[in-house]
GUTIVO-549482 format. One line per 3 residues: number of its first residue (from 1); their letters; for each residue z, x, y of C-alpha. Coordinates in steps of 0.02 Angstrom, whole numbers, padded with zeros to 5 digits. Layout:
# residues N
NUM	a	Z/X/Y  ...
***
This chain:
# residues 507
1	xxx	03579/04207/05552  03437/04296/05611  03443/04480/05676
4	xxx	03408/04420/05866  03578/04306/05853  03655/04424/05760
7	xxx	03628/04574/05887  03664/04458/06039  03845/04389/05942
10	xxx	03895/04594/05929  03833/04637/06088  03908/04496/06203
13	xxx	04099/04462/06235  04096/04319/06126  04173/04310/05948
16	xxx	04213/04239/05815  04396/04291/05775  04542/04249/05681
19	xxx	04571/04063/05695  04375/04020/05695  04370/04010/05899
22	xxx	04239/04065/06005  04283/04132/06185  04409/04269/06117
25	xxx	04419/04426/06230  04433/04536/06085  04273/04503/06039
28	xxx	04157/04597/05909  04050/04691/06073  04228/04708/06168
31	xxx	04233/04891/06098  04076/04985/06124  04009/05101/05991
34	xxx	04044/05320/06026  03908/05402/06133  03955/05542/06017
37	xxx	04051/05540/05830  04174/05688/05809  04166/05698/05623
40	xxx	04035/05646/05507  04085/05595/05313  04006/05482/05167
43	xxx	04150/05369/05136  04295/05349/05229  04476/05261/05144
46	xxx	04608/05174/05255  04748/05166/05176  04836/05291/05032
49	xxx	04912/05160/04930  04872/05113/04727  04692/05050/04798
52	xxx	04649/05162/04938  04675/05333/04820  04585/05239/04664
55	xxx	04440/05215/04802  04442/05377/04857  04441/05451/04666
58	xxx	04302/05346/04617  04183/05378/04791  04228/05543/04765
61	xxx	04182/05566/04580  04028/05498/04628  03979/05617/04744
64	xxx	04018/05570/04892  04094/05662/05035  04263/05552/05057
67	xxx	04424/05564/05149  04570/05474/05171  04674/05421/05324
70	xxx	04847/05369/05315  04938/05299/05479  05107/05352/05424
73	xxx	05184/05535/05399  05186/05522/05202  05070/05463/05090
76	xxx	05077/05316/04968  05152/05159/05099  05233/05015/04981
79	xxx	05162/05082/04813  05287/05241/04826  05429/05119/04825
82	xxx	05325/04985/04709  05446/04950/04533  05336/05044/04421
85	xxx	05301/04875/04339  05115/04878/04280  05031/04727/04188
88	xxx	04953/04823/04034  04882/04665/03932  04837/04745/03745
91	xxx	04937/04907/03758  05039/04994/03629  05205/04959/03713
94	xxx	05166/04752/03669  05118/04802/03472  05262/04896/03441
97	xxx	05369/04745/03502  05242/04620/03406  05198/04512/03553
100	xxx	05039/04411/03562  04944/04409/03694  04782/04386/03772
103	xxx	04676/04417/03911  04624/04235/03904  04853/04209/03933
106	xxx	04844/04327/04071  04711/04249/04160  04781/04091/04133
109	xxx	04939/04124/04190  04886/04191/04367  04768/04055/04390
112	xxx	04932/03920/04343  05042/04030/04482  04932/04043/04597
115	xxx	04889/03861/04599  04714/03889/04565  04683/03930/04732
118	xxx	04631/04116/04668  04435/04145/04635  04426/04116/04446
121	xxx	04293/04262/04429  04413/04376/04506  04551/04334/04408
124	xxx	04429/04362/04236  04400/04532/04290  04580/04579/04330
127	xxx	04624/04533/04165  04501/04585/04049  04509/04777/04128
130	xxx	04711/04752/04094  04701/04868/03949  04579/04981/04012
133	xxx	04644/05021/04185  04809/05047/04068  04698/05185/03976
136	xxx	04634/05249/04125  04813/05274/04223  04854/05365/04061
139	xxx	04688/05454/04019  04622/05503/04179  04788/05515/04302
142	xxx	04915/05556/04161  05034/05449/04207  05196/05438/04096
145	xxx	05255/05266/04034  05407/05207/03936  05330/05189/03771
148	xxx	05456/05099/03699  05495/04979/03830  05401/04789/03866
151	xxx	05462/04673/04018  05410/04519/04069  05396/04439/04235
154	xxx	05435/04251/04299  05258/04164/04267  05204/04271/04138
157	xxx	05181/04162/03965  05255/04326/03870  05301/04523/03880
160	xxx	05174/04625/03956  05213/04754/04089  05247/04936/04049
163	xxx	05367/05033/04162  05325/05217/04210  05451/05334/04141
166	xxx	05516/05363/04331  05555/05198/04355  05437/05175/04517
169	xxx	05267/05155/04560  05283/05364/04636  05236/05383/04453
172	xxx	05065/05321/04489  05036/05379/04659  05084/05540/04624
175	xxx	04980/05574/04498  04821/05489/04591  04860/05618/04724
178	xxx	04845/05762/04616  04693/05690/04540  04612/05685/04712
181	xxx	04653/05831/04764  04587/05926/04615  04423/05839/04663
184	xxx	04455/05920/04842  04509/05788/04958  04655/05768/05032
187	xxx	04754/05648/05120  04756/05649/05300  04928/05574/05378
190	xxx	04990/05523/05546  04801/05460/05564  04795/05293/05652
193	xxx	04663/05190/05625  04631/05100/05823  04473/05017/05807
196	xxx	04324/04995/05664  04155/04993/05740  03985/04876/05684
199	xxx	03812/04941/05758  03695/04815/05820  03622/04762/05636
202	xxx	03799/04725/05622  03839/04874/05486  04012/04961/05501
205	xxx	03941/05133/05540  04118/05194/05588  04300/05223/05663
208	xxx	04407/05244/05823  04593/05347/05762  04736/05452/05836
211	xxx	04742/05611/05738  04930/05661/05748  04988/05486/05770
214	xxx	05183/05455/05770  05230/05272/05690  05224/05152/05803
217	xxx	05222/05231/05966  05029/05165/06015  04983/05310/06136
220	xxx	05031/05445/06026  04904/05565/05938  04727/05614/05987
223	xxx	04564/05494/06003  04441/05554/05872  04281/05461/05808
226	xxx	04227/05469/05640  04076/05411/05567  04047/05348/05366
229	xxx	03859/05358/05333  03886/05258/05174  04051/05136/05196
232	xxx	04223/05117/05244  04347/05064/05120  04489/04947/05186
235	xxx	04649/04964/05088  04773/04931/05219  04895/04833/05132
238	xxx	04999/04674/05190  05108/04638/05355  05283/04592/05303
241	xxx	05370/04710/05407  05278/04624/05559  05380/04489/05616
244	xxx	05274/04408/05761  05116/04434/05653  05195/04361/05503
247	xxx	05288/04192/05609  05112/04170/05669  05061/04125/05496
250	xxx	05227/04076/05427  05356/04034/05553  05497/04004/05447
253	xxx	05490/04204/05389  05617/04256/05546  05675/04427/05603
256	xxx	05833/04366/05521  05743/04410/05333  05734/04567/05291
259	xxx	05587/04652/05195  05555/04716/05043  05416/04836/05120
262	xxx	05391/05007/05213  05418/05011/05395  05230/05038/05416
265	xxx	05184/04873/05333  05127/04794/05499  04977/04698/05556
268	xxx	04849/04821/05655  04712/04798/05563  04724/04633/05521
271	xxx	04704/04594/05675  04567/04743/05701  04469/04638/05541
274	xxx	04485/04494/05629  04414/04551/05813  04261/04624/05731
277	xxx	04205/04453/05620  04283/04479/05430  04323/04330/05357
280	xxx	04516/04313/05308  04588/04167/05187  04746/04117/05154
283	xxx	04853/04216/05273  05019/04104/05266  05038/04111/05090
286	xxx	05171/04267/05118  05290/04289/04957  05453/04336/04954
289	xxx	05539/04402/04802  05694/04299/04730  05794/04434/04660
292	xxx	05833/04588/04787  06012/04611/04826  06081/04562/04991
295	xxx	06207/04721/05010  06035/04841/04987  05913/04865/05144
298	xxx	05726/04842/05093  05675/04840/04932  05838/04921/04844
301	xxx	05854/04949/04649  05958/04804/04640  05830/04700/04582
304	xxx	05794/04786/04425  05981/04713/04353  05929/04534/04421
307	xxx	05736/04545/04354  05731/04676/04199  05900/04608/04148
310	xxx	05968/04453/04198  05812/04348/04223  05742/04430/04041
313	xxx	05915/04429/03946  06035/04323/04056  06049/04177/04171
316	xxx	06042/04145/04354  06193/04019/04436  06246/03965/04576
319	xxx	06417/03975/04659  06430/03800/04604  06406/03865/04421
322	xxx	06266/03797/04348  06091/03859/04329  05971/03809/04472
325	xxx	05793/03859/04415  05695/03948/04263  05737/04137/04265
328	xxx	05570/04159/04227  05467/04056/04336  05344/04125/04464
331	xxx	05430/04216/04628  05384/04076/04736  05470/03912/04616
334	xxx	05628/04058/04602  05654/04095/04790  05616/03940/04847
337	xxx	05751/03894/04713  05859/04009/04809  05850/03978/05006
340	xxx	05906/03775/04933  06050/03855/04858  06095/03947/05015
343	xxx	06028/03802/05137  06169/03709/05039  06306/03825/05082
346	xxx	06288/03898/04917  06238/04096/04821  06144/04151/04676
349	xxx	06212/04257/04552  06134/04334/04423  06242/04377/04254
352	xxx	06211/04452/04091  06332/04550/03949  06306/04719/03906
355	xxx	06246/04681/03701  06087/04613/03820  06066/04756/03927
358	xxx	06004/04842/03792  05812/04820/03838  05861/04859/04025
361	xxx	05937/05022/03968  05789/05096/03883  05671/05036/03988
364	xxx	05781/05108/04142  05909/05239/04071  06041/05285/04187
367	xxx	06019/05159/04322  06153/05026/04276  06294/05153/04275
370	xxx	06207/05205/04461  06211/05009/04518  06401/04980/04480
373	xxx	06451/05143/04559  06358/05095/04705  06432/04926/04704
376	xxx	06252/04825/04689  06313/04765/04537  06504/04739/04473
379	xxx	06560/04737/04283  06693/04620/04225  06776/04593/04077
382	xxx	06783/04402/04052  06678/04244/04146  06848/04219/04235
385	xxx	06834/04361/04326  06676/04325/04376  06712/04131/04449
388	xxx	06840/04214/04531  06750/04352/04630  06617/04232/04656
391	xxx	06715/04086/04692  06635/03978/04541  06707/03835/04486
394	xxx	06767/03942/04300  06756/03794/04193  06569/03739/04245
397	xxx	06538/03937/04233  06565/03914/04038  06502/03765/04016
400	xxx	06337/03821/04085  06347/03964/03997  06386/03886/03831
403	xxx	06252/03772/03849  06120/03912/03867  06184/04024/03704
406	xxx	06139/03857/03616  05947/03872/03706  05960/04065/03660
409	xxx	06023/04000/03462  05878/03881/03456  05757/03967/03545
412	xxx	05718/03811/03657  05766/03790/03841  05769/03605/03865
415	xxx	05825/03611/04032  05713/03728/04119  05592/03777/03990
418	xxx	05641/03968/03999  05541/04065/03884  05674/04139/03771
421	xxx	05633/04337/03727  05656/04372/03531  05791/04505/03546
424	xxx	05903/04406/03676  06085/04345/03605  06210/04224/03639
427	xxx	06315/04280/03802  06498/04297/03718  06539/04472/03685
430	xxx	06582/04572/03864  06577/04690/03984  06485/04572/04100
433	xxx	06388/04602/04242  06363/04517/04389  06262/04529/04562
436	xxx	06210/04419/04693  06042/04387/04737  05947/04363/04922
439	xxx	05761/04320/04953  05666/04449/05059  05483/04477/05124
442	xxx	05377/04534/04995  05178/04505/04989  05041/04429/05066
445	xxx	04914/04351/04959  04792/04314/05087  04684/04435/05179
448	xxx	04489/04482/05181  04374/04381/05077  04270/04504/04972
451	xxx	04119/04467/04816  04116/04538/04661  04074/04727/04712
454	xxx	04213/04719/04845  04094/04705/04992  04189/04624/05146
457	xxx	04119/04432/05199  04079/04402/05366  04136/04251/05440
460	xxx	03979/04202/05534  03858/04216/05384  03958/04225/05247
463	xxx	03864/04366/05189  03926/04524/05158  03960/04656/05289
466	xxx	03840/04834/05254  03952/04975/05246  04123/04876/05232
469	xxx	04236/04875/05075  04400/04805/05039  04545/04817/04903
472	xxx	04709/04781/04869  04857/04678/04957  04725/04684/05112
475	xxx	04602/04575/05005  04631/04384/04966  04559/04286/04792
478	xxx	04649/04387/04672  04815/04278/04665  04798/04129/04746
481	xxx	04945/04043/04804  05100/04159/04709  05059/04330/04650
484	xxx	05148/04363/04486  05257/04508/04477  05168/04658/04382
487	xxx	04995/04622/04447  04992/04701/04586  04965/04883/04545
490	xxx	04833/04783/04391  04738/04709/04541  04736/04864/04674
493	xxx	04685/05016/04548  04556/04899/04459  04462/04830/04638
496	xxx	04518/05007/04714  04411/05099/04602  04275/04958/04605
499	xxx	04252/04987/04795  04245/05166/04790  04110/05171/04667
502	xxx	04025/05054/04786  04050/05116/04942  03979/05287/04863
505	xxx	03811/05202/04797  03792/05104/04988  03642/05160/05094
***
């Protein structure tokens, strides 16, 4: 596109937006540029998430003069209440367990999940920094893990995620924000982001926010401009606690789901993106996570029984007492797996005996006594107490269950092809433990299509857009079609940090 085209297309009232259609009236010129910018700063960071703070570490390391604006009144949106779960391909944890594994398995098993609609030179990246954004969490941040705990999530060919020691992802962002501030930059809050702004060479030079913002009344807070005289750095995160936003892509995903997310997980500047020409992929593919428990709002802990325990060292049933799906498949195969259940009038239960809690335990000390005295999960003493609470049919309970001890004996799941980990046992010897499971609102795959160096694509040109970054659940290419569970703290620190030190080096 030439500049004359491109100057008249950001000038005029005509863009290109969301759906590819000319003619909308939130077009790129709709939204004219300051007369005069209140604040003046290298970098500026949207978002205080894994991504957004490794941006703003890295920009800032590099010398540039960074901050960091956060819509809500705390820092740290959905990676405060993130698991904790971080895919650490190579690391000690693995060794001392004896797994094999390779960066070679790890990218192939993201590429298999996400249907290979991910960007195979993305997914390369991710994994071959797997070890080394472990170090750096550990080196740099000081972030404590279990050492002597390994899990692995559905769609993962083996073991490979390390837990921090507090059992969420706080442990990261906590530590990132201490890093940052150290380096002098703090985290501004209750800062809405209203409107990014592209100059007539079509660079973002800029942004429109509220300064004392209260979430989500619109007109609160103060109208400040601020300018970046090197880049912006987008690291907004997803939309699954925006239900029009989200039945727009998906329309199946209801009020009547609930969400795994913050309340502050909601569509602004996706729609912002869109209105000023960034090129978005993939928005509909929204995933929703198989395990969380239904008696929990949000995210819960719940879901650490059903995941770190059941699906690693148990089974999964349904009420009519036989398995449905591979514990271990991708979150996608296991929830759709789940909504059939429930379409047919029945619920999924996940179940597992205390000899093979033992990995859950270590990895997570404390928090299965805290689940059964908050009722999220229940302990029994025999499978018959279970079919009865449950309202199983008892004697297809044992038969299902006998049937798997034999693929636990043997090593070999012939029905599902369940990978079988080396220190699970036969399911005989009680207490049991049971809880049920509901699918909820999770992540969004899709989002901004960025290159290599994180730049933001244009949708006209396909080029990318001077002074615009972009990391994180914002970004698409990364996972494709299912994001597997663990990766997503792997892909935001790794492309964080890769857009801060590249918004810091733009002219």
């Amino acid at each position: 596109m030439s500049d004359l085209n491109r100057r008249t297309l950001l000038k005029g009232s005509v863009a290109l937006g969301a759906f590819g259609l000319f003619g909308s009236a939130h077009a790129a010129g709709a939204v004219k540029l300051p007369q005069k910018w209140d604040e003046t700063v290298d970098v500026i960071v949207i978002g205080s998430g894994f991504a957004g703070l490794a941006a703003a570490i890295e920009a800032k390391k590099a010398g540039a003069d960074t901050i960091v604006l956060e819509k809500m009144p705390t820092a740290g949106g959905n990676s405060v209440i993130n698991g904790g779960i971080l895919t650490a391909t190579g690391c000690p944890q693995q060794k001392k367990h004896k797994i094999e594994d390779s960066p070679e398995l790890l990218a192939k098993d993201i590429l298999v999940a996400g249907l290979y609609m991910n960007q195979p030179e993305k997914v390369k990246l991710l994994a071959e920094n797997a070890l080394s954004n472990y170090e750096w969490t550990v080196n740099e941040l000081g972030v404590e893990y279990n050492l002597d705990a390994i899990g692995q999530e559905g769609g993962h060919s083996v073991p490979r995620y390390v837990f921090t020691k507090n059992g969420s992802g706080s442990g990261i962002v906590s530590k990132e924000i201490e890093r940052l501030e150290k380096l002098g930059v703090k985290v501004r809050t209750r800062t809405l982001v209203e409107h990014i702004f592209r100059d007539d060479e079509g660079r973002v030079v800029g942004v429109e926010v509220r300064e004392g913002y209260r979430f989500p009344k619109a007109d609160s807070g103060k109208t400040k401009f601020i300018r970046a005289k090197k880049g912006v750095v987008l690291c907004y995160g997803g939309f699954s606690r925006d239900v029009p936003y989200r039945m727009m892509q998906d329309p199946k995903l209801t009020e009547k789901l609930d969400s795994t997310n913050q309340p502050g997980a909601t569509a602004e500047l996706w729609r912002e993106t869109s209105r000023i020409g960034c090129a978005q992929v993939q928005n509909d593919w929204i995933q929703c996570t198989p395990w969380n428990n239904p008696k929990e709002k949000g995210m819960g802990l719940g879901w650490t029984f059903a995941q770190s325990g059941a699906a690693e060292y148990g089974l999964w049933v349904s009420t009519t007492g036989k398995r449905f799906v591979n514990e271990l498949a991708n979150r996608k195969v296991r929830a759709d797996a789940i909504m059939v259940e429930q379409t047919n009038g029945h619920r999924a239960v996940a179940i597992c005996t205390l000899p093979n809690l033992k990995a859950y335990e270590v990895a997570r000390p404390g928090m299965l006594k805290k689940l059964v005295a908050d009722g999220i999960v229940k302990e029994y003493k025999s499978l018959d107490e279970i079919a009865a609470d449950y309202k199983i049919p008892a004697d297809e309970l044992k038969k299902t269950v006998e049937g798997f001890n034999k693929a636990v004996t043997s090593k070999n799941d012939p029905e599902f092809g369940r990978y079988i980990n080396n220190e699970q046992v036969p399911l005989t010897e009680g207490p049991w433990y049971a809880a049920e499971m509901s699918p909820k609102v999770h992540h969004c795959m899709g989002g901004l299509v960025t290159d290599m160096k994180c730049h933001v694509i244009d949708i006209v040109d396909s080029k990318p857009i001077a002074g615009l970054y972009a990391a994180g659940e914002a970004t698409s290419g990364v996972h494709g079609a299912v994001r597997l569970g663990s990766c997503a703290i792997l892909d935001c620190l790794v492309n964080g940090r890769i857009a801060g030190q590249n918004a810091a080096k733009s002219e």
